[in-house]
C-alpha positions as CSV (number, residue, x, y, z in Angstrom):
1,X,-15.5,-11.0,-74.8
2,X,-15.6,-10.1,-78.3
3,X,-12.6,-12.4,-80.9
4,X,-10.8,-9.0,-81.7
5,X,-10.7,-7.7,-77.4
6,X,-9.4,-11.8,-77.0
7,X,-6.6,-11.3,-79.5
8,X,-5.9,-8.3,-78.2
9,X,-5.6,-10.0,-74.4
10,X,-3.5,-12.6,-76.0
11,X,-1.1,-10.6,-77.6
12,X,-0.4,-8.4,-74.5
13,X,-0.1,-11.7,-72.7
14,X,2.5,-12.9,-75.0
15,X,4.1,-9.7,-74.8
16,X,4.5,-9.8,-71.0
17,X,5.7,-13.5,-71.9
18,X,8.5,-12.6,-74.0
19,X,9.7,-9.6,-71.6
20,X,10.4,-12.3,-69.1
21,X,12.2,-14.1,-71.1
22,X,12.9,-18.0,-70.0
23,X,16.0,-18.4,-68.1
24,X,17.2,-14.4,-67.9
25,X,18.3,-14.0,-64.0
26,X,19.4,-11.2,-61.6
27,X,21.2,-12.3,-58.4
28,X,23.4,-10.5,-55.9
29,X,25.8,-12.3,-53.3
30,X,24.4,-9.3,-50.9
31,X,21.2,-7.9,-51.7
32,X,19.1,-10.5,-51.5
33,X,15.0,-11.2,-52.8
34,X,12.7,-10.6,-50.0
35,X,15.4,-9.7,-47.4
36,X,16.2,-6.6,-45.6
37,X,19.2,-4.7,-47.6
38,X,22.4,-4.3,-45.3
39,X,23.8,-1.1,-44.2
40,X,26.0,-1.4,-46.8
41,X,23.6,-0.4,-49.3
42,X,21.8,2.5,-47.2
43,X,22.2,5.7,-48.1
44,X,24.7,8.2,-46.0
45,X,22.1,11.5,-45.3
46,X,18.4,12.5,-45.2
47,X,18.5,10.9,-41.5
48,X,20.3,7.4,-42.8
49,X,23.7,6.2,-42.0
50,X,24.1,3.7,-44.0
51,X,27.2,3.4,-46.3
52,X,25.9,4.0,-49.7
53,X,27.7,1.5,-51.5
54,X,25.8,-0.2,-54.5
55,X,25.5,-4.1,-54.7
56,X,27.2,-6.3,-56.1
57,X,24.9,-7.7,-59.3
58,X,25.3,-10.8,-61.9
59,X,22.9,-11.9,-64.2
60,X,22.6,-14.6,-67.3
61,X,20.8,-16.3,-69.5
62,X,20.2,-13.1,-71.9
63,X,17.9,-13.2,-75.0
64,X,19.6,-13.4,-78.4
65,X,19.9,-10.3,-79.9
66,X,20.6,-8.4,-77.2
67,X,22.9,-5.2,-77.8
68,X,23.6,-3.6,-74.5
69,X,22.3,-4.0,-70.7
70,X,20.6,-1.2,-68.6
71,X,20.2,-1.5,-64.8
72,X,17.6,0.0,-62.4
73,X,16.7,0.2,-59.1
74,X,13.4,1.8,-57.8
75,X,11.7,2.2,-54.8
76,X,7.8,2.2,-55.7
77,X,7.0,2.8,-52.3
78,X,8.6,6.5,-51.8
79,X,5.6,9.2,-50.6
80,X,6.7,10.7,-54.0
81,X,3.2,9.7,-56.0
82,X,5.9,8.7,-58.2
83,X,8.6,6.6,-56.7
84,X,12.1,7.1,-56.6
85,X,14.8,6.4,-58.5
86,X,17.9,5.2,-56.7
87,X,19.9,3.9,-59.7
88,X,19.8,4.0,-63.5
89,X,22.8,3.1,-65.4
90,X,22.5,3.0,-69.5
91,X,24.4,1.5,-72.3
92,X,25.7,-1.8,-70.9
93,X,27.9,-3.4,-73.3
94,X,26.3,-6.9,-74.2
95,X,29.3,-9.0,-73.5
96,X,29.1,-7.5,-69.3
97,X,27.3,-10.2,-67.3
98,X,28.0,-8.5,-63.6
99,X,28.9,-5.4,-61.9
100,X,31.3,-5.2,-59.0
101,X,29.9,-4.1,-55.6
102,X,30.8,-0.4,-55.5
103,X,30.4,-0.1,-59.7
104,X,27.4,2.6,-58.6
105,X,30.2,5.2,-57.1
106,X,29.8,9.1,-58.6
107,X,32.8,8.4,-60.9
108,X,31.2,5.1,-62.0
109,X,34.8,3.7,-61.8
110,X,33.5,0.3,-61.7
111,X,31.4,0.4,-65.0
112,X,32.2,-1.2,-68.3
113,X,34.0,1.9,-70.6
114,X,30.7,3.3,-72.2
115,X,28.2,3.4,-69.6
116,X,26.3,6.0,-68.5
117,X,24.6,6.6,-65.2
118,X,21.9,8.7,-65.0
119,X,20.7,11.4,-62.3
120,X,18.9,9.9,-59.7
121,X,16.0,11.2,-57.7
122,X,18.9,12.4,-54.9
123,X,19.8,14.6,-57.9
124,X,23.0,13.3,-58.7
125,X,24.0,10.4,-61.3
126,X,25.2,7.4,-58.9
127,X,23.9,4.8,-56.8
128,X,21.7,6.0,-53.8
129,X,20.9,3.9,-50.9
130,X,17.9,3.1,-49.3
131,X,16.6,5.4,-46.5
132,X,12.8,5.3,-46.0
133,X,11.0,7.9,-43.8
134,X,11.9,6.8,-40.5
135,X,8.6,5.0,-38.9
136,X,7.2,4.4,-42.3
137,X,6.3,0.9,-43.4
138,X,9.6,-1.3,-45.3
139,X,9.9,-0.2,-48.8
140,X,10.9,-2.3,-51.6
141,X,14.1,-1.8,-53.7
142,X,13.4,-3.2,-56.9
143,X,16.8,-4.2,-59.2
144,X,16.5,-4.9,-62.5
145,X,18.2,-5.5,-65.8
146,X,17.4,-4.8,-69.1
147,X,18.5,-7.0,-72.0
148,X,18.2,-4.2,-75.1
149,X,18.0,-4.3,-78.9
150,X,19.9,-1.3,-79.1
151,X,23.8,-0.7,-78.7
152,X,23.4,2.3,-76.8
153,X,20.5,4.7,-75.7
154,X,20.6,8.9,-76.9
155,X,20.1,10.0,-73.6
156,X,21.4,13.1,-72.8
157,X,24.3,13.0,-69.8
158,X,21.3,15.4,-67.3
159,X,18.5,13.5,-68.4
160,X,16.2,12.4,-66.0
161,X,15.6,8.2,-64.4
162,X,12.1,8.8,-66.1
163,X,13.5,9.7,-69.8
164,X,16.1,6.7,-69.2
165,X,13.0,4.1,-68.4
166,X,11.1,5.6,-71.4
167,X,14.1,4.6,-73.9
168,X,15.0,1.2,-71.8
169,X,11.4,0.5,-72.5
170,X,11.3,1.0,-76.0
171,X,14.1,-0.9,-76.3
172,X,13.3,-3.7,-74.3
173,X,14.0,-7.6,-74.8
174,X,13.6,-8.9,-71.7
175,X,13.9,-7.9,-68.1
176,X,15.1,-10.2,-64.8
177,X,14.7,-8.6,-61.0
178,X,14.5,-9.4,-57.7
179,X,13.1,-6.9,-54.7
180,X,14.9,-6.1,-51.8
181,X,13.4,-4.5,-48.5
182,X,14.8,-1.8,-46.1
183,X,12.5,0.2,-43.0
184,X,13.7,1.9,-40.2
């Protein structure tokens, strides 16, 4: 390996480093890492009868300089090619650490004044539940928050989970997250 292709190794290293950052958590009291997601947080249609009720999440430890929060969840193993996007909400106040089981609702009555969420892949903006092709191997619900540099992201109100997570990116800290399961 050539000094310049190590430096450049190095540097994406420390990149992936500093994304991460030291002490930056994401916890839930009912979605928890590695176990099955309740029927609480299953979607209600497409064959599921789950309640559709997003999770209660908290996190800490934020890098300085953070602005505003972002939150995701994302199913990576949808037969999409592409995932699927169960919930993006945007422009997170810096000073909210948690949001209430239920905050994902289509009014987003349990957001902070000034967030956004985003249109899912159901179509909609709001928290959508798991609900896997029946028979089909558990899928993994990823949740994850953003600490961001910026105070809010110019996202248009219909713009698309993939627009969202090309701003949150460009915009990113530090991220914490935890995966959930769910098969049926």
């Amino acid at each position: 390996m050539t000094r310049a292709s190590w430096i450049l190794v190095s540097a994406f290293a420390l990149a992936g480093a500093q994304a991460h950052a030291a002490g930056f958590t994401l916890t839930s009291p009912t979605a928890k890492p590695g176990a099955k997601l309740p029927d609480t947080h299953v979607f209600n249609g497409f064959g599921c009868s789950g309640k559709n009720i997003s999770p209660a999440l908290k996190w800490s430890g934020a890098p300085k300089g953070t602005k505003s929060f972002a939150v995701t969840v994302y199913d990576p193993d949808a037969p999409t090619g592409s995932g699927w996007w169960h919930w993006v909400v945007i422009n997170l106040p810096a000073t909210t650490t948690e949001l209430p089981e239920g905050a994902g609702d289509k009014e987003g009555k349990g957001l902070p004044a000034g967030a956004m969420q985003m249109r899912t892949d159901f179509g909609a903006p709001g928290f959508g539940g798991a609900c896997p092709p029946k028979g089909d191997k558990p899928h993994r619900y990823i949740f994850t928050v953003y600490a961001l540099k910026t105070d809010k992201l110019d996202v248009p109100a219909d713009g698309t989970a993939a627009l969202a997570g090309f701003m949150i990116n460009g915009n990113k800290l530090a991220s914490a997250t935890f995966t959930s399961k769910y098969g049926r």
